[in-house]
C-alpha positions as CSV (number, residue, x, y, z in Angstrom):
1,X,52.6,31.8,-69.0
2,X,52.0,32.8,-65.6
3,X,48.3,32.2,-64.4
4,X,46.0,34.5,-62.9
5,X,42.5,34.3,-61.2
6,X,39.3,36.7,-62.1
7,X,37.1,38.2,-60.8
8,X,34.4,35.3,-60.9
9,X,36.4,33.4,-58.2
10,X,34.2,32.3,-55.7
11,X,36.9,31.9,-53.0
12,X,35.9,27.9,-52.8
13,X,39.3,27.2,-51.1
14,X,40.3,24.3,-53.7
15,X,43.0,25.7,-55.7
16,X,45.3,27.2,-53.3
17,X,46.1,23.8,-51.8
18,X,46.9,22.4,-55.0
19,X,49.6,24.8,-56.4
20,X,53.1,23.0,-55.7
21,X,55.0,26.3,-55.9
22,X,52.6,28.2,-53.2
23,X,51.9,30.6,-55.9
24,X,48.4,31.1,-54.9
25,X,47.1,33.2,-51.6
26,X,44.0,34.8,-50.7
27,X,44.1,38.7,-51.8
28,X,42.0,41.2,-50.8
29,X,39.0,40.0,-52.6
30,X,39.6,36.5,-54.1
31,X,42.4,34.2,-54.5
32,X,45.6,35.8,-56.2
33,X,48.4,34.4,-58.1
34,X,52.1,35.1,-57.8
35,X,53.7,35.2,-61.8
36,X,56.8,35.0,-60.3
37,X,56.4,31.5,-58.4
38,X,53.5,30.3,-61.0
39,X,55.5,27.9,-63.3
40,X,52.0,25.9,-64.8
41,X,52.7,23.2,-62.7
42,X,55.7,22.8,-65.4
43,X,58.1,20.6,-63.2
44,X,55.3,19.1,-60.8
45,X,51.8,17.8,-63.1
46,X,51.3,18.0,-67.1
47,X,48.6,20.5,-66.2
48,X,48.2,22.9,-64.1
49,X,46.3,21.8,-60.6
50,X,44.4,24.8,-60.0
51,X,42.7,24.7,-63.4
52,X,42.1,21.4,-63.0
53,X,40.0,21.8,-60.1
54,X,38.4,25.2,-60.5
55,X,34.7,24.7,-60.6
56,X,34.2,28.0,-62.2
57,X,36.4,28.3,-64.6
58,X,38.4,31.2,-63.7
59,X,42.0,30.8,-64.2
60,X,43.0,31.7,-67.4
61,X,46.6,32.4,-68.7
62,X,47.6,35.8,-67.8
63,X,48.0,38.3,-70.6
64,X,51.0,40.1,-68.7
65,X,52.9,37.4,-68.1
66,X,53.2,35.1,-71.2
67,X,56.2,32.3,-70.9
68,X,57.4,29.9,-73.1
69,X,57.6,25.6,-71.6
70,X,61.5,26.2,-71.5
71,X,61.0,29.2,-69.6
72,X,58.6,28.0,-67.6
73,X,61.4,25.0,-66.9
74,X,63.8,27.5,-65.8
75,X,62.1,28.9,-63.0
76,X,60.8,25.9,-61.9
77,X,64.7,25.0,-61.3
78,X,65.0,28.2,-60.0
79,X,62.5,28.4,-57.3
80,X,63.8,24.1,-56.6
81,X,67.2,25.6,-56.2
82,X,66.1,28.8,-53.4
83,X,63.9,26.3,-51.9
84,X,67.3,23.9,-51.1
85,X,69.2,26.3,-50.5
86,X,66.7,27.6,-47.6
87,X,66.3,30.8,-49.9
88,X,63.3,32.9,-49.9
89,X,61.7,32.7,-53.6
90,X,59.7,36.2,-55.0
């Protein structure tokens, strides 16, 4: 259950410091999250940071990238393991 960010991001700066897996980076237009690094804080918190902070409300699940706890778990170790091993993660 990767997260994403809408369009009503108002680029307040807050989230993108809180993501453990530096999932989050400014796109074009507003803040962006990477599926493939975003584990739901799953790993690091017992909720996700950027949620938790987001004055707007504007980081909802996102609807392409639906992932269970366990596999949520499993990348988490993943992306621990490539950041050891001096590995680039996705």
């Amino acid at each position: 259950m990767a997260l994403m960010i809408t369009s009503e991001c108002i680029n307040c700066d807050v989230c993108e410091p809180e993501c453990p897996n530096d999932a989050i980076f400014m796109g074009i237009e507003i803040y962006e999250i990477n599926p493939a690094k975003c584990t739901e804080c799953v790993g690091h918190f017992d909720e996700p940071q950027c949620v938790q902070v987001c004055p707007v409300d504007c980081i909802p699940i996102h609807p392409e990238h639906v992932e269970s706890k366990d596999s949520l778990w499993v990348k988490y170790q993943q992306l621990q393991a490539a950041a050891k091993s001096g590995a680039t993660p996705v």
